[in-house]
Wavefront OBJ file of the C-alpha trace (Angstrom):
o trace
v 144.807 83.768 80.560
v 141.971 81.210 81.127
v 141.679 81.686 84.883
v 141.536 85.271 84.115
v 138.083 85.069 81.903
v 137.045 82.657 84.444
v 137.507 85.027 87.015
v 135.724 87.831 85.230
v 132.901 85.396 84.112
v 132.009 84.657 87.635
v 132.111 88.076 88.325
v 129.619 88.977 85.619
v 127.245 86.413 87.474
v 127.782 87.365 91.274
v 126.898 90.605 89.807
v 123.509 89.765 87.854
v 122.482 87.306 90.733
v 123.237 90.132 92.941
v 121.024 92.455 91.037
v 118.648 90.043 90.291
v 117.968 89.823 94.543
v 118.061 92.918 94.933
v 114.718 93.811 92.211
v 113.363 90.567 93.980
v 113.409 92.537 97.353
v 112.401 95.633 96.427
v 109.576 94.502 94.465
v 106.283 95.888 96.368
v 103.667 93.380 95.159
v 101.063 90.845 97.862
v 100.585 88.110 96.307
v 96.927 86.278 96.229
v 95.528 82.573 96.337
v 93.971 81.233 93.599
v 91.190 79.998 96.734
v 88.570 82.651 96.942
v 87.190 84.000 100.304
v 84.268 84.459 98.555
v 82.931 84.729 94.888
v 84.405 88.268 94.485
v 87.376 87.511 96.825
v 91.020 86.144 96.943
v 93.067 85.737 99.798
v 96.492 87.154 100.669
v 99.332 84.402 101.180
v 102.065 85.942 101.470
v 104.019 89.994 101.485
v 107.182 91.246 100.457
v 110.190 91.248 101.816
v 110.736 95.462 101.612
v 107.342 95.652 103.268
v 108.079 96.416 106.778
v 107.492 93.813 109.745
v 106.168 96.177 112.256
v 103.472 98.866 112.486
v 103.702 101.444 110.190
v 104.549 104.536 111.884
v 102.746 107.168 109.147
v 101.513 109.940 111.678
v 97.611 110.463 111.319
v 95.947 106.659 110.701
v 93.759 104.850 112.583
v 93.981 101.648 114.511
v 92.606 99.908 111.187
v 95.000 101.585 108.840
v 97.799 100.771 110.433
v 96.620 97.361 110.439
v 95.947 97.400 106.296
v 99.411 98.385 105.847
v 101.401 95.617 108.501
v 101.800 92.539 106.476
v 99.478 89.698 107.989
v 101.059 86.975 110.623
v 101.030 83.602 109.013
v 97.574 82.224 109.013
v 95.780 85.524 109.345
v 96.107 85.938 105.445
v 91.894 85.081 105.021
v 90.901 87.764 107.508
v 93.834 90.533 106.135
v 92.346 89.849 102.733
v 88.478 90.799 104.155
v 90.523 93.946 105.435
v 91.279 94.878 102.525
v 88.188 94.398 100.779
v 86.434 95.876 103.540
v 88.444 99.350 103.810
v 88.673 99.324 99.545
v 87.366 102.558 97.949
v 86.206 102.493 94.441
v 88.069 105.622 92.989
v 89.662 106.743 89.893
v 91.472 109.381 92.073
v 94.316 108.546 94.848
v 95.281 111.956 97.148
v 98.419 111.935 98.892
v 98.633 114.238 101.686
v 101.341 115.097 104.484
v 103.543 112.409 105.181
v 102.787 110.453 102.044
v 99.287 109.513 103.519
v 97.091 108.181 100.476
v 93.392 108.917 100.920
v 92.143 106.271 100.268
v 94.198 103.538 102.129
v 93.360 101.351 99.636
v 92.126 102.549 96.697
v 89.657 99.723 94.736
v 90.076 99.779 90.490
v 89.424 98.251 87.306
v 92.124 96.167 85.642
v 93.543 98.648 82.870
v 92.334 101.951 84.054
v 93.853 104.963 85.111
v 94.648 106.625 88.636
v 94.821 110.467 88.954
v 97.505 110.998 91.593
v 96.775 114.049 93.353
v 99.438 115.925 96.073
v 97.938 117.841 98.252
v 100.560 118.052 100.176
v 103.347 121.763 100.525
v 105.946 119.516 99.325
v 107.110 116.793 96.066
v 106.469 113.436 96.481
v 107.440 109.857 94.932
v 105.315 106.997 94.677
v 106.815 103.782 94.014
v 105.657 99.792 92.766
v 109.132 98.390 93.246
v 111.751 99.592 91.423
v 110.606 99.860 88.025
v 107.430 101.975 88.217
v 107.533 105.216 89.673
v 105.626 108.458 89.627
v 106.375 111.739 90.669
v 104.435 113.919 91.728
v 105.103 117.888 92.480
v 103.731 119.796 95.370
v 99.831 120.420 94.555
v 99.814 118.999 90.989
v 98.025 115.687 89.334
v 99.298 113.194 87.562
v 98.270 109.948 86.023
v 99.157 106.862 86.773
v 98.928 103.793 84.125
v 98.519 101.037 85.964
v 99.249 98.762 82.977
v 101.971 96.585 85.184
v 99.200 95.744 87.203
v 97.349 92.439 87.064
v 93.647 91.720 87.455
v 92.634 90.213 91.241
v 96.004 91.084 92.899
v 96.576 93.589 95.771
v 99.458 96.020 95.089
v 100.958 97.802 97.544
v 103.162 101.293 97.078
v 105.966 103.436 98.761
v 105.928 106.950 98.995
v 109.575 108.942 99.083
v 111.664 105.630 99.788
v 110.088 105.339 103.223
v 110.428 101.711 104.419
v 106.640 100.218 104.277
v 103.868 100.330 102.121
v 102.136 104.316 102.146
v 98.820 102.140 100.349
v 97.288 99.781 98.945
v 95.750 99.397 94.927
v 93.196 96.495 94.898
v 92.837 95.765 90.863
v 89.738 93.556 89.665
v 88.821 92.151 87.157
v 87.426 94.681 84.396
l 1 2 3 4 5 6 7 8 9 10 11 12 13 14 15 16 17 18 19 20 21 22 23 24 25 26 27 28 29 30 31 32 33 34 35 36 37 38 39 40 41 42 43 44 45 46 47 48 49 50 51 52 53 54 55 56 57 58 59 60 61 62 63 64 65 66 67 68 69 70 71 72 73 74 75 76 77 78 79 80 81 82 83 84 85 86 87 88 89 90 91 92 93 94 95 96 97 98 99 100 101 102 103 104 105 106 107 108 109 110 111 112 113 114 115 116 117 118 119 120 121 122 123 124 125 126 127 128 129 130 131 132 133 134 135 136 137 138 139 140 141 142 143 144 145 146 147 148 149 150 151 152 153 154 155 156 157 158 159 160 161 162 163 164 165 166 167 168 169 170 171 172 173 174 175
């Protein structure tokens, strides 16, 4: 009898640390240095794991967009973060068209506030942070997004319609 609740114990906990990896992976979030580039800048140091490795192969971007959205090679992090910054749109607005492309790339906002999500696009779409905050969106219609979950001086990227890779890129500051 005691080798059977041990037995179901341990299962309970391959289970949850099973789980538990699994959140970890899917979690869409670049992570920044506490070391600013400059006074209004933080560098990236490192990506996650569910972003993809290669290009991106979103029909439409540039050279530079695909570039945004490929997480950096180790010790590129300073000059992916000035990317970023560089290619950031203020914007309380975030349009996705065909193909999940967000206009903008990255989309620049206040910690706190509010993004209206807009497809443009013929067809439904789903934007993702991870696992736990999702949005959809119907063809042509707005919705907003709360970006509550999102922290102050950190780069957030998001899926669109389970592709593999990031679709974007939500640069919060500080309010």
């Amino acid at each position: 009898m005691n080798a059977t609740k041990l037995l179901i114990v341990l299962l309970v906990v391959a289970a949850v640390v099973l789980g538990a990896l699994v959140v970890l992976r899917n979690t869409n979030i670049v992570q920044w240095l506490d070391t600013p580039v400059s006074s209004t800048k933080t560098a990236v140091t490192s990506v996650p794991a569910s972003q993809s490795a290669t290009t991106p192969t979103l029909p439409g971007l540039t050279a530079e967009e695909r570039k945004i959205l490929t997480p950096p090679a180790p010790g590129e992090e300073k000059a992916y973060s000035e990317l970023l910054y560089k290619n950031a749109k203020i914007a309380d607005h975030l349009s996705l068209g065909g193909n999940c492309v967000g206009d903008p790339i990255v989309i620049r906002i206040a910690a706190g506030s509010s993004i209206m999500v807009k497809n443009a696009d013929s067809r439904n779409h789903t934007i993702s942070f991870g696992t736990q905050h999702t949005l959809d969106v119907p063809a042509g219609a707005s919705k907003t997004l709360a970006t509550d979950f999102l922290k102050a001086n950190m780069a957030y990227g998001y899926e669109c319609d389970a592709m593999s890779g990031t679709a974007g890129l939500v640069l919060v500051s500080a309010k």
